[in-house]
Each structure stands twice: as structure tokens, then as C-alpha cells.
N, CA, C and O of each residue as an XYZ file, in Angstrom:
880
protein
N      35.384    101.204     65.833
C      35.174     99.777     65.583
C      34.424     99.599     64.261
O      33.485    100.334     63.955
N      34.804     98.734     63.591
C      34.511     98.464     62.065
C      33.037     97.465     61.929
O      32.938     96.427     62.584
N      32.235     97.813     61.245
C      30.613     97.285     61.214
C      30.757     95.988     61.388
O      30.014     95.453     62.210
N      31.800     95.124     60.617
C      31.913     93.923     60.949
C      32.351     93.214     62.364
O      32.053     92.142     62.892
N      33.055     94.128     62.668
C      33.522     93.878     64.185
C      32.031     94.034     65.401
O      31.805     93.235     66.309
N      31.264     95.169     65.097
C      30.140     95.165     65.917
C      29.391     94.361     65.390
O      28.919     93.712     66.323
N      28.915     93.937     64.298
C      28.088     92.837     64.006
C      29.043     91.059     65.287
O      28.745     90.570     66.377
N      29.899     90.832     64.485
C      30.672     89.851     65.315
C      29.982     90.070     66.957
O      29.158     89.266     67.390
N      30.616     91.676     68.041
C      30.180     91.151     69.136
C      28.372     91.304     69.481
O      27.789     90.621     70.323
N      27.834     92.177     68.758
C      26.649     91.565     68.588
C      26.083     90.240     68.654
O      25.182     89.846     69.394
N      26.719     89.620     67.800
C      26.068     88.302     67.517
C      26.654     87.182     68.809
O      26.046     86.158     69.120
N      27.861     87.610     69.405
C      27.804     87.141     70.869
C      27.361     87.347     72.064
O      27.164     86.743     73.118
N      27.236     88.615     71.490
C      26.306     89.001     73.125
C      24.825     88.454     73.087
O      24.216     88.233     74.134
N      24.072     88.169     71.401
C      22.722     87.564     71.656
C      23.125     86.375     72.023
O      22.606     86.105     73.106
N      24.002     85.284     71.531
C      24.228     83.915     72.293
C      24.324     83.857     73.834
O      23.778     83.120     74.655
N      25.340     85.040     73.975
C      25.016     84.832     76.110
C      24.152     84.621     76.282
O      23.725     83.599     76.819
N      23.246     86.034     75.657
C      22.163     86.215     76.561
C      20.679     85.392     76.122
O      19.613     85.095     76.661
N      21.231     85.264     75.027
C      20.112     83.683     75.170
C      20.284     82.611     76.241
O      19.451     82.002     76.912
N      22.185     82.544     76.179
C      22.010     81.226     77.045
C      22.101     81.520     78.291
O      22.336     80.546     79.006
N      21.982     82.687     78.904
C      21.740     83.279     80.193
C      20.238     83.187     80.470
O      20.024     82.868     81.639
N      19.058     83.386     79.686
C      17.717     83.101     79.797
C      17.700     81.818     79.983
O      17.401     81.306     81.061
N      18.057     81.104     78.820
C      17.939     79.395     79.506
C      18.310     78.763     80.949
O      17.764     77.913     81.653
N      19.458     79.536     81.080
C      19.907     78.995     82.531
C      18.448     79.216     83.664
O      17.834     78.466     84.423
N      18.329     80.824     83.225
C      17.134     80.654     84.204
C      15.674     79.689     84.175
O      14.851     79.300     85.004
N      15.889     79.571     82.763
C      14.210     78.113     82.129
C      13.010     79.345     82.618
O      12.116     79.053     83.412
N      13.152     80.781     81.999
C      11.895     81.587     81.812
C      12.294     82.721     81.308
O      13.189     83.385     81.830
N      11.444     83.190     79.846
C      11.757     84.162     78.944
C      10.786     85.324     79.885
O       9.598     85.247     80.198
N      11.871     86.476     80.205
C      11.206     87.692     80.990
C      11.871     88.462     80.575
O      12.899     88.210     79.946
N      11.385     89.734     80.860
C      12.286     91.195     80.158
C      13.593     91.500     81.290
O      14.670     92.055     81.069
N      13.005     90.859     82.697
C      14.299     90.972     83.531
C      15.534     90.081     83.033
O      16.719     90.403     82.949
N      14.833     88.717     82.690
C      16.235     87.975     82.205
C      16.653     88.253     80.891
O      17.809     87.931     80.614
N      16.181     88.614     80.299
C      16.775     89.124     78.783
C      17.488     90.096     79.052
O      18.598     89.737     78.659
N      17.610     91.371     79.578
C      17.895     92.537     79.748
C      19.446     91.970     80.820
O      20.333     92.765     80.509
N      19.902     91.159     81.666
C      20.276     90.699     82.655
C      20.987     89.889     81.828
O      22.181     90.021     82.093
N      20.738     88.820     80.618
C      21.377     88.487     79.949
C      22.569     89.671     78.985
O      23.790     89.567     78.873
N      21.746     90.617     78.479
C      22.613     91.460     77.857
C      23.676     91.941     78.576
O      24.850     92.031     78.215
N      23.017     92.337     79.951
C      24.274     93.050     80.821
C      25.467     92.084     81.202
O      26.642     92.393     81.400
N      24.880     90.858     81.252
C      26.798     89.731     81.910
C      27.089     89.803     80.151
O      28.303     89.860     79.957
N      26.623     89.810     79.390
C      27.195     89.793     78.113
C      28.403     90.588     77.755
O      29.545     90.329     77.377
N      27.594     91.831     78.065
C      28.543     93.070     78.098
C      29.335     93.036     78.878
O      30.324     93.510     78.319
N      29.558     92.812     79.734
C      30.412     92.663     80.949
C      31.372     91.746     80.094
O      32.332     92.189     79.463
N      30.938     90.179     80.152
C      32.528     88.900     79.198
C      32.979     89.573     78.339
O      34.203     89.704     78.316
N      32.078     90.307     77.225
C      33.091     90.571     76.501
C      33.991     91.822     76.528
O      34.802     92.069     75.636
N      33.788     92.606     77.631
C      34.396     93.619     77.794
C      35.997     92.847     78.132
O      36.999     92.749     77.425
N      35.742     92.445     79.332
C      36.542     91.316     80.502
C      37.592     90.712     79.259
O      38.810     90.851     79.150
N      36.687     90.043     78.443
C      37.569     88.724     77.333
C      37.041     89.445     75.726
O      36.068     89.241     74.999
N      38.056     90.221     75.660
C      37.470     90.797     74.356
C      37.610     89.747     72.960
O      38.490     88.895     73.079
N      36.983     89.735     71.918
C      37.102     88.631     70.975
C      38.649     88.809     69.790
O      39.203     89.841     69.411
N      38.842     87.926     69.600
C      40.429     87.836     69.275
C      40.041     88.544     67.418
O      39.250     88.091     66.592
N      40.933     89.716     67.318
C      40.991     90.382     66.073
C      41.294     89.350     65.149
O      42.140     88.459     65.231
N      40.428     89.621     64.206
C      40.707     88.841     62.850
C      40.604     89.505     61.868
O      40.034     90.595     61.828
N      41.246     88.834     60.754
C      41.679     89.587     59.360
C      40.410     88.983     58.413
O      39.631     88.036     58.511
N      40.713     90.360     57.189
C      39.709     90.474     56.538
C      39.342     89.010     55.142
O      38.696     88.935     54.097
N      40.126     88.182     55.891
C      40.634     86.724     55.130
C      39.878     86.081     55.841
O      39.237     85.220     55.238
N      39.694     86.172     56.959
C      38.906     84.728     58.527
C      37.339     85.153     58.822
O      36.547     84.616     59.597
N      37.169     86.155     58.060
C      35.337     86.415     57.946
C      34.656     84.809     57.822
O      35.069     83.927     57.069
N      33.572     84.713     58.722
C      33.131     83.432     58.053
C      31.343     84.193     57.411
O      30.418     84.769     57.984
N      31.552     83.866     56.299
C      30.500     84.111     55.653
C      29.235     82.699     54.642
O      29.414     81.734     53.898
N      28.107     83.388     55.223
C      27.021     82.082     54.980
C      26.809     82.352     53.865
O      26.638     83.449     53.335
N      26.813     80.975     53.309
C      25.829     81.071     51.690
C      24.947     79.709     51.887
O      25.186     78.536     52.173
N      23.657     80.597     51.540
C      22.187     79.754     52.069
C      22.077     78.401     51.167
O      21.457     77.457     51.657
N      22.702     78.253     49.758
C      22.571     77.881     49.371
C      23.004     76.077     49.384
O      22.406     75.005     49.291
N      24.781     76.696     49.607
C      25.700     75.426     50.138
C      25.392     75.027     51.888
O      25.749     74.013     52.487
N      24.793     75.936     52.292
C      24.393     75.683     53.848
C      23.179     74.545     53.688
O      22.902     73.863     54.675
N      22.623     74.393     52.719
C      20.817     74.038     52.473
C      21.518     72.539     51.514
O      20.778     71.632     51.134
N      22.574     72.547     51.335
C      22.905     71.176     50.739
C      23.823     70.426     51.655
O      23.837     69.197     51.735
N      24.712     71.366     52.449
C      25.030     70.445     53.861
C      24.358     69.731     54.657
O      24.721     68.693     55.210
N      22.746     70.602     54.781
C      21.920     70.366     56.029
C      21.509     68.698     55.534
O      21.648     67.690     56.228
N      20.793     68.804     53.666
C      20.282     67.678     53.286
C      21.068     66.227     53.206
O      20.564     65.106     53.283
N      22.604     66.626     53.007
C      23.503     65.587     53.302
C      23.690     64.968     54.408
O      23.912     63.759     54.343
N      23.649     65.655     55.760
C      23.361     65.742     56.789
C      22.859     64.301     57.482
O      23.357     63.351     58.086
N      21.527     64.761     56.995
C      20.423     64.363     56.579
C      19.944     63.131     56.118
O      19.107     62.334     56.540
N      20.699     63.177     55.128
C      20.457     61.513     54.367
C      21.628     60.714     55.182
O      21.521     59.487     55.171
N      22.541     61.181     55.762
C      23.911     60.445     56.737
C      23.156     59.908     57.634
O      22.973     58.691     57.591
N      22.721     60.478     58.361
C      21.842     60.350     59.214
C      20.546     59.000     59.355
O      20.508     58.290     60.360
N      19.762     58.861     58.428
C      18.741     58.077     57.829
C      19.615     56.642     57.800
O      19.431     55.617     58.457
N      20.689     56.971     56.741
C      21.668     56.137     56.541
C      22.225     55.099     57.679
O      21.976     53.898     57.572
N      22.805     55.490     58.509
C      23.612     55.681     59.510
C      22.647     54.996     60.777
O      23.133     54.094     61.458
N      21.474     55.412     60.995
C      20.354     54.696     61.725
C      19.788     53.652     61.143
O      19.425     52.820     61.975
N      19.496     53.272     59.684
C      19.011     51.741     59.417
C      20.304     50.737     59.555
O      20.188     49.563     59.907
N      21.303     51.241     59.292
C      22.683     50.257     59.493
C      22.480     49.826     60.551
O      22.318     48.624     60.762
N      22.435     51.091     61.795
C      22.987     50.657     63.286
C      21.569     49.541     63.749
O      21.720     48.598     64.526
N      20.365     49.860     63.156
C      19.502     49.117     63.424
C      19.625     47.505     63.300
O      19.614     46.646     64.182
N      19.742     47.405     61.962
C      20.335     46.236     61.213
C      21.134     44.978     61.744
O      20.890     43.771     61.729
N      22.468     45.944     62.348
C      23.199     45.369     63.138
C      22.773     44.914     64.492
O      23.306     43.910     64.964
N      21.464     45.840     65.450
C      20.799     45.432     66.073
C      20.209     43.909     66.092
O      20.406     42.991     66.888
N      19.259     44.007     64.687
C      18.188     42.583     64.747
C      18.879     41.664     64.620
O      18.714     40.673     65.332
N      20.146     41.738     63.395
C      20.743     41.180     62.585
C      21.342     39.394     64.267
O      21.763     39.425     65.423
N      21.008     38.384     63.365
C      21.887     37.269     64.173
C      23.050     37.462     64.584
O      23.415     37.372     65.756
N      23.958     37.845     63.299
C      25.680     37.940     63.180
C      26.079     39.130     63.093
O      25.953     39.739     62.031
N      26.524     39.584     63.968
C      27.253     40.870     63.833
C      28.507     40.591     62.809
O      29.259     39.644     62.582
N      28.264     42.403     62.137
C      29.383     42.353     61.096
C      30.364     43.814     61.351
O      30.904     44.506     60.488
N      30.369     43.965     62.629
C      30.851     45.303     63.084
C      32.480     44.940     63.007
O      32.862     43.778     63.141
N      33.214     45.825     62.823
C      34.684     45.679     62.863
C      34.988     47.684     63.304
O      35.137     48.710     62.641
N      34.945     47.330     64.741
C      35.022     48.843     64.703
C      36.650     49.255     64.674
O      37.631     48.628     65.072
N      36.576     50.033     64.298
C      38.386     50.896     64.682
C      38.225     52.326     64.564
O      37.156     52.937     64.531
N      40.116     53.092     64.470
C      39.743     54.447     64.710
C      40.446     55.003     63.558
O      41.608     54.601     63.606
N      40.242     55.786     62.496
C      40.775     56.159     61.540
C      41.108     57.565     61.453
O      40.279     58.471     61.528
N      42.705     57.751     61.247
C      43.221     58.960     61.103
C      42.716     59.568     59.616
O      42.991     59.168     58.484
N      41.878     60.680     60.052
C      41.668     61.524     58.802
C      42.126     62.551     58.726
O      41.554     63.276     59.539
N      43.132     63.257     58.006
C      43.901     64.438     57.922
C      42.953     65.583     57.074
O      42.559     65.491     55.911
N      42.765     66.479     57.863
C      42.039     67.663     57.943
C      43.264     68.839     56.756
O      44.494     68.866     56.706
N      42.258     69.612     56.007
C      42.737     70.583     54.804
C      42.979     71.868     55.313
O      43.871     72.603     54.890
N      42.273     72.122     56.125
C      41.866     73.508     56.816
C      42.163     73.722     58.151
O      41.569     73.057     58.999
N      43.026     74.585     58.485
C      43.519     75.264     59.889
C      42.757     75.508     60.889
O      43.101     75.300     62.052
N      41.799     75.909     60.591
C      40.648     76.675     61.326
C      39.977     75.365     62.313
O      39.536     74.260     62.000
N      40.145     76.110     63.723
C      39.461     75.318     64.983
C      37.910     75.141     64.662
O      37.219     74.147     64.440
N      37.651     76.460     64.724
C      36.059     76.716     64.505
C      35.604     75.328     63.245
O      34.789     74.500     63.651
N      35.997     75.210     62.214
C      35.346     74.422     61.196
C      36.305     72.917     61.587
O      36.300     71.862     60.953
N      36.948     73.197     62.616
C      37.710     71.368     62.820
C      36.575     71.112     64.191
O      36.305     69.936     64.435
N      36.177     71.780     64.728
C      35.060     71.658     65.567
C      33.598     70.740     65.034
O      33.156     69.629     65.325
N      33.179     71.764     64.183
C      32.082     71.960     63.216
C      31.923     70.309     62.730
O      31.047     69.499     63.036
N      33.135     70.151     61.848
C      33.120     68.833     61.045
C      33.223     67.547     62.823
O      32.295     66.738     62.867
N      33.728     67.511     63.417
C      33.832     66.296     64.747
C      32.231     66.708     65.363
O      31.618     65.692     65.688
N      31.575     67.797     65.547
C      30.427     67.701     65.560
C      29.290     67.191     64.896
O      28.432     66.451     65.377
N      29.361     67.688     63.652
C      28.356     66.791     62.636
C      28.508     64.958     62.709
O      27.641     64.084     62.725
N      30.191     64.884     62.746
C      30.208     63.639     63.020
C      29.680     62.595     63.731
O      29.485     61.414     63.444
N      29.397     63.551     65.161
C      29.138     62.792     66.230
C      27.639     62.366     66.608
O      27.176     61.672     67.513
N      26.976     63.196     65.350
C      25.351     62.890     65.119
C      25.277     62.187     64.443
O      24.223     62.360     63.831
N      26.084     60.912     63.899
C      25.708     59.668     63.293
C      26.112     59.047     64.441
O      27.048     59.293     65.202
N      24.986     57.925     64.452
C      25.179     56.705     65.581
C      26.665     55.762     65.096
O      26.819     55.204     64.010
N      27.783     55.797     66.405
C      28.608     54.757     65.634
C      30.011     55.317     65.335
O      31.009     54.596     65.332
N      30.042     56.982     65.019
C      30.721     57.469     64.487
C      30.448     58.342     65.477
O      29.403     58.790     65.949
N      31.979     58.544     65.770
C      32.713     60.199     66.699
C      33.986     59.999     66.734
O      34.742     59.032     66.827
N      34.122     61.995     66.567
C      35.347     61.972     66.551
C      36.249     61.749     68.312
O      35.666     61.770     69.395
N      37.645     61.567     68.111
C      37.717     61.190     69.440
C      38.854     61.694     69.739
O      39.128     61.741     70.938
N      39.670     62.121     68.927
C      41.064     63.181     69.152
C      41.334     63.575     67.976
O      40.885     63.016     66.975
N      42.328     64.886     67.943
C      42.432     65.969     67.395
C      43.558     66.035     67.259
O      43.894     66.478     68.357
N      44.880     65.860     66.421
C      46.230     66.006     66.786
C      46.629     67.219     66.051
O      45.967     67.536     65.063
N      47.745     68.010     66.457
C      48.281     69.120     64.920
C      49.796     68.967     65.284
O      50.144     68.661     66.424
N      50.363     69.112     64.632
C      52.109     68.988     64.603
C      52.771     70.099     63.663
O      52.476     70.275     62.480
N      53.520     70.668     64.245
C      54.030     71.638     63.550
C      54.593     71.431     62.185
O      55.023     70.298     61.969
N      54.692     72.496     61.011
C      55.276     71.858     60.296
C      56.172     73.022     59.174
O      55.851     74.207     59.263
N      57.157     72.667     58.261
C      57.490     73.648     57.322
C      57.046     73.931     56.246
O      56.519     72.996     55.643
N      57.069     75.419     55.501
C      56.456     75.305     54.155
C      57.585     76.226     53.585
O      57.754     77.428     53.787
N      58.229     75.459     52.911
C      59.256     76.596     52.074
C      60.451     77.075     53.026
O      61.258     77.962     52.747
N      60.416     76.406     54.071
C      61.858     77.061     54.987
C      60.837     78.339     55.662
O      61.386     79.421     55.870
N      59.868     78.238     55.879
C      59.124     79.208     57.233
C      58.109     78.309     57.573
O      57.356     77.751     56.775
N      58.119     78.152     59.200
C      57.837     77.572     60.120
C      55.846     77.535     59.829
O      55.462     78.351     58.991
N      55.221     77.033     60.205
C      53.976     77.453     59.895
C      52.960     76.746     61.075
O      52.748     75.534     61.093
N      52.208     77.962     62.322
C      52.157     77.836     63.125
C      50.741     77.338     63.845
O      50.536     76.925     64.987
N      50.159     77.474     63.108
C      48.603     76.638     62.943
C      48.398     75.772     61.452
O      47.867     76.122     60.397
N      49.007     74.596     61.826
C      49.066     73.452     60.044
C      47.531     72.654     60.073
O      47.208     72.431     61.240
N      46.830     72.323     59.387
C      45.429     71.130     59.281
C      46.218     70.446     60.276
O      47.418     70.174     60.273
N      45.057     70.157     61.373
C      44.753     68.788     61.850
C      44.587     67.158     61.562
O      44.069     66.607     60.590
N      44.861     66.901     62.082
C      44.850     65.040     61.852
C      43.183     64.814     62.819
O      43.076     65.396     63.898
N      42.298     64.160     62.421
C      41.176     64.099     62.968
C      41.012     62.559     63.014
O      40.840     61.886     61.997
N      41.095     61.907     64.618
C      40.821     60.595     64.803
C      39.446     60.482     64.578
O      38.802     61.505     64.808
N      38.630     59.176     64.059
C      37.434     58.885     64.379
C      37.295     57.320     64.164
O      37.892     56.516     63.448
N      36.453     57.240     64.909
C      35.857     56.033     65.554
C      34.822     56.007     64.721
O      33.965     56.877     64.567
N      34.997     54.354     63.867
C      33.945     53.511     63.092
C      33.343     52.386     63.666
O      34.195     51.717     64.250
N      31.919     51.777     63.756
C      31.991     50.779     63.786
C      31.971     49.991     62.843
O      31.377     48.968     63.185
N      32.384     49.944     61.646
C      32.240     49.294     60.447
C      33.944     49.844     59.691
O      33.940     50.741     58.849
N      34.838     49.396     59.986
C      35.919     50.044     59.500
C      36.782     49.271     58.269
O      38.010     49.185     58.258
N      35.994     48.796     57.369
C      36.258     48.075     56.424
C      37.198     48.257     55.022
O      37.963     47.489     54.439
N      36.714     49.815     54.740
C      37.785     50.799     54.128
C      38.015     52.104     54.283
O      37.179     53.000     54.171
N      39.385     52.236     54.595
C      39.889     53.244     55.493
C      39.723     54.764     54.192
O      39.569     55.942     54.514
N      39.812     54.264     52.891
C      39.651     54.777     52.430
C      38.866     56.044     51.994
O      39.098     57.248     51.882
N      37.618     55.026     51.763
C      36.472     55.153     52.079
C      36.073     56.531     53.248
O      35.477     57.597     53.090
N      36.778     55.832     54.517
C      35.921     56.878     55.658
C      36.792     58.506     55.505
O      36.424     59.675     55.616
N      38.148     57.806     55.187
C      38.608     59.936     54.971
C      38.025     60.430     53.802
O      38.087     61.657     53.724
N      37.347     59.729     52.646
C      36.830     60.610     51.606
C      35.539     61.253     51.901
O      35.183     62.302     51.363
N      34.682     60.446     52.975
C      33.386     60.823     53.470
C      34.143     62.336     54.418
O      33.657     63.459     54.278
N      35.175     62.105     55.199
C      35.474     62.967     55.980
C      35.738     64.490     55.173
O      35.204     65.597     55.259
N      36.692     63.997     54.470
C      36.967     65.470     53.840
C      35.779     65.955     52.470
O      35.720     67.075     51.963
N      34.904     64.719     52.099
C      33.826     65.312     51.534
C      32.766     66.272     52.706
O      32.263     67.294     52.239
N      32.507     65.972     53.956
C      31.941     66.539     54.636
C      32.720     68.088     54.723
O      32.036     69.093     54.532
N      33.952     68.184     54.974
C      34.821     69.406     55.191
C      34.591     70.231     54.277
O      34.262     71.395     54.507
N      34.747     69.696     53.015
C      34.399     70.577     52.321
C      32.679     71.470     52.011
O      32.332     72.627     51.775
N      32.209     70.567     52.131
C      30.851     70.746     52.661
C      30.314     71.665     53.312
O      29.335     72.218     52.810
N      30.928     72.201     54.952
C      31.666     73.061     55.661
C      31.442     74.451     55.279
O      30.683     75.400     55.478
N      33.001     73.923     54.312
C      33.718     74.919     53.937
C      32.737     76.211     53.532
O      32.498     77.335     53.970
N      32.136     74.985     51.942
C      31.151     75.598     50.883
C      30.389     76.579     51.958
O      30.478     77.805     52.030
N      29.567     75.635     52.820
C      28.662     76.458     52.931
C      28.496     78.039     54.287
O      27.557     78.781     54.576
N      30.351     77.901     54.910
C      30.196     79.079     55.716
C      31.761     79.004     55.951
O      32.247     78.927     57.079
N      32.262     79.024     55.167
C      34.190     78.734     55.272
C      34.390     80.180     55.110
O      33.474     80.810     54.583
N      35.478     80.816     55.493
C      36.297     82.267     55.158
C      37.031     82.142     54.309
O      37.594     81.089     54.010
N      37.160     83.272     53.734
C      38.295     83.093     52.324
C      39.714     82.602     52.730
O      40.448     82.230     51.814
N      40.043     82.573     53.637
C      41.393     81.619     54.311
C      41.272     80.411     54.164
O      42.131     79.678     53.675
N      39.801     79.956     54.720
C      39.867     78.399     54.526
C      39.486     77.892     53.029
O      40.098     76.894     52.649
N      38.698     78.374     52.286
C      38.694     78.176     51.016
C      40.255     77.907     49.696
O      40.587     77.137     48.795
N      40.810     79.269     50.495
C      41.901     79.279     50.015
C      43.073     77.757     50.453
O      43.944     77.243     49.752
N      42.629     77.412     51.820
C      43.586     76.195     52.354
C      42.703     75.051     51.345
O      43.362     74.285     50.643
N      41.438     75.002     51.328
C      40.949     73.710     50.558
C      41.007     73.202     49.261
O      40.676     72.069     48.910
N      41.686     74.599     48.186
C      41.767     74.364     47.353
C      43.547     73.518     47.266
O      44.523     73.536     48.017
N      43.227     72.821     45.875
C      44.681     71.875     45.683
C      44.507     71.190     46.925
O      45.393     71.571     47.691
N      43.641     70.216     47.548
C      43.579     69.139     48.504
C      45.261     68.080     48.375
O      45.624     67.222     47.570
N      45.658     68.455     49.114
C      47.018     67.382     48.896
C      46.309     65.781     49.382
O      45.216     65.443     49.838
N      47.631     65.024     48.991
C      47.601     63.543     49.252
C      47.617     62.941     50.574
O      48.448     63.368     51.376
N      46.879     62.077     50.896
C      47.341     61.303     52.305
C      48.404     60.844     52.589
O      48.397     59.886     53.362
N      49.512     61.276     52.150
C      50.624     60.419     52.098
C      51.512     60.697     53.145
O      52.047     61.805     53.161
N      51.902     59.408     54.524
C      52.481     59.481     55.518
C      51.261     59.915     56.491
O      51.587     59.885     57.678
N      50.200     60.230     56.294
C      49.438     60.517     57.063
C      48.977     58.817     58.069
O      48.502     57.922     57.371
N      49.132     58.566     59.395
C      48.759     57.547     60.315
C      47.052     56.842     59.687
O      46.063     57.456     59.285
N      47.247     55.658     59.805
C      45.815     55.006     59.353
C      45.745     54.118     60.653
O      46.624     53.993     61.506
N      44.421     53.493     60.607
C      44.384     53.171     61.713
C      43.984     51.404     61.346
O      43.179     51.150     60.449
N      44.615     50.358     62.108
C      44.421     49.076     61.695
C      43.916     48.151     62.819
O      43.884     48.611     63.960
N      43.477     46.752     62.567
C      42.761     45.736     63.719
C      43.840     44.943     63.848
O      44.489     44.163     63.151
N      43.842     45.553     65.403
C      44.877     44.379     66.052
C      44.428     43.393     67.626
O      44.926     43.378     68.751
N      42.972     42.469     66.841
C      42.656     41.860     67.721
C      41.468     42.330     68.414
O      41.263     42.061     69.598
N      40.577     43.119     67.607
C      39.431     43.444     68.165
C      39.534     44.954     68.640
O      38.440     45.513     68.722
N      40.852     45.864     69.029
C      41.171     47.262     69.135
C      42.174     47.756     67.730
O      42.660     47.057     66.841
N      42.220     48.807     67.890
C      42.252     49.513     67.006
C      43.988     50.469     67.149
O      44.084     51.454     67.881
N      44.575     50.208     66.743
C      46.054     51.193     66.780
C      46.412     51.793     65.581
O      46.083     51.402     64.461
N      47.110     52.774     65.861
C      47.604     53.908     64.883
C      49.035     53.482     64.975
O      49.666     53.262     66.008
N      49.551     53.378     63.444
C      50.256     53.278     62.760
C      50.744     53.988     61.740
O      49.816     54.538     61.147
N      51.770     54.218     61.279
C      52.373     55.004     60.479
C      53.034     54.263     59.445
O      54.117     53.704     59.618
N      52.180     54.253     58.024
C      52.603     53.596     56.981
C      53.602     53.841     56.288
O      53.652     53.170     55.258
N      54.488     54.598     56.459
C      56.021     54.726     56.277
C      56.512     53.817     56.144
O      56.965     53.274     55.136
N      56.464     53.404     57.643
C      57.570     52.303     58.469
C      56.808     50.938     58.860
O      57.444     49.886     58.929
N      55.255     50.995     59.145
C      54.956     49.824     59.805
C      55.078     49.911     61.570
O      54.676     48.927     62.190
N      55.545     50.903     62.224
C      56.159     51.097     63.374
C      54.766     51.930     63.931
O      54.355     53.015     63.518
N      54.046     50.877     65.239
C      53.155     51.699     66.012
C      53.446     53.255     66.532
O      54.435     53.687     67.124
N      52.391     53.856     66.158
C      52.673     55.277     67.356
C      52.602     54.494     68.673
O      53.687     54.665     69.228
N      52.049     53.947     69.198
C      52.193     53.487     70.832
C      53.751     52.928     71.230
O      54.541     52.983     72.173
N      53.647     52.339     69.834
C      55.334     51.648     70.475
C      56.417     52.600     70.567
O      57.188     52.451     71.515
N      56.590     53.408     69.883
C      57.451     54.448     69.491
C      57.063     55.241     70.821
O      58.004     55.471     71.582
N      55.853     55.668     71.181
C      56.001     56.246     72.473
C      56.666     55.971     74.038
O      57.089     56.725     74.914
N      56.484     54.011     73.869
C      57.080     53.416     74.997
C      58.256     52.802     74.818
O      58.656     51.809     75.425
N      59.005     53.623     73.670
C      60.284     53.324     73.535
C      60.922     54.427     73.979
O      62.152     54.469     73.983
């Protein structure tokens, strides 16, 4: 087994068995030790899925330490608004759900980004779509995601996928694998990608092609 590969189940077997101590709510040498052993055991049981020397995810402290501060200021951001709208007489909320089309294949960092999301008040992600697709006449079997999210302020749609895929990249920078780096570079266009519009206080996905609801098209 290759150093990187034992580092990898290393670094899962301390997550069990951390979160095997928590379960119990008391740090002891029996539960630590007890943690290691069901550790060893899952991953024997469910061994971790081989990956190539392309899907390493590797940290750089640097772009990690400018995600956190962006984060950060989203955050700050994101809580005087929702406040605002609190005191405020007139609400100026127009919530909806906006299709943001994702650059990068990778679950792990389509996770990552709907997580960060979901630590601004207001904002979460809320479905995940992927659709197969072609590149060159070969089939291509994990394509970027389409990433729904929920605004309450949905004023420009624009706007919220550039925050989105500025966050992704963000991501990327600061712990992406040379696979996903490689997918983020040359960011293609939104084009045909579903946006999401107000129809009456809810929110439907549409496909600017045609003008033709995804809902309707389904109950046709």
C-alpha cells in the first residue's frame, strides 16, 4: 500500500474514532482505543474507493486562510441583511431558487460548496441535479452538477451564480485535486443552463431555450 493510501485510511480511521468517542460524550483510553478498533473493522468491511494520482485532494494554507476570511465576511454580510429585513416595516424579500451550474465533477467539493452555503442565513442549497452528457462523441460519466439554491432576495440571477462559482473556485484554490483544477480551468458559459423565475410568490425552473417549464414538461 502506497504512503498516500495509508495516510488517506489513517486519516479515516482518526474521524471514526473521534466520532466513536463523541458518541460515548467521554474522552477515555477505553473509548479511544475502541474507537480505533470499529474503525479498523469499517474500513476493512468498506474499503475506500481507489483513486488516481489526479483526485489527491491537497491543502494549501494559504488559499484555505482566504476561503475561511470570505467565509467570513458572507457571513457578517448575510446576518445584518437578514436582520434588517427583520426590523425593517416593508419587507423587500423576493425569495426564489436559482439554478447554478457547477465546473467541477467532484461530489466531495459539490458537497463542500452546498455546505458553506447553508451557513448563510437565507441561503441553502436544496437539490443537486447531473445529466449525462457528450464530449467529442465519448459519453462522459460523472459531468458538473447543476446546483439549486434558495435566495431570499433573488433579484439578480446573475449575480447569485457568480457568487456561486466564485465560492467554487474558492474551494477549489484552496484544497481541489489536480482533476478538479484541471475541470475549473476555461469556466464555460451558462448557456441553456435552467434559471429560476417568480411565478406568484414561488419559484419555478425554467429552461431559457424555449420558455417551457421543467414542471410542465414533466406533467406532460
Amino acid at each position: 500500500m502506497k504512503a498516500r493510501q495509508l495516510r488517506r485510511y489513517g486519516f479515516y480511521a482518526t474521524g471514526l474514532a473521534v466520532a466513536w468517542v463523541m458518541l460515548w460524550d467521554r474522552v477515555s483510553a477505553a473509548n479511544i482505543v475502541g474507537g480505533l478498533l470499529v474503525a479498523g473493522v469499517l474500513l476493512v468491511i468498506f474499503p475506500l474507493r481507489q483513486v488516481g494520482e489526479d483526485e489527491y485532494v491537497v491543502l494549501h494554507p494559504v488559499a484555505f486562510g482566504r476561503l475561511a476570511a470570505s467565509v467570513l465576511g458572507q457571513l457578517v454580510v448575510s446576518n445584518l441583511l437578514v436582520a434588517r429585513e427583520v426590523i425593517s416595516p416593508s419587507s423587500e424579500l423576493l425569495t426564489g431558487i436559482v439554478a447554478c451550474p457547477m465546473h467541477t465533477s467532484s461530489p466531495k467539493l459539490l458537497s463542500t460548496v452546498a455546505n458553506i452555503l447553508a451557513l448563510s442565513p437565507g441561503t441553502m442549497a436544496v437539490d443537486a441535479t447531473s445529466t449525462s452528457r457528450s464530449d467529442r462523441g465519448t459519453q462522459v460519466a460523472n459531468p458538473p452538477a447543476t446546483l439549486y439554491v434558495h435566495v431570499l432576495k433573488r433579484t439578480d440571477i446573475g449575480d447569485v451564480r457568480r457568487k456561486v462559482a466564485r465560492l467554487e473556485r474558492q474551494v477549489v484554490d484552496a484544497f481541489g485535486s489536480a482533476r478538479d483544477r484541471l475541470e475549473l480551468a476555461g469556466t464555460p458559459v451558462d448557456e441553456g443552463v435552467p434559471m429560476a423565475i417568480d411565478t406568484g410568490g414561488a419559484a419555478r425552473v425554467v429552461d431559457p431555450g424555449d420558455g417551457r417549464s421543467v414542471d410542465d414538461e414533466a406533467q406532460s
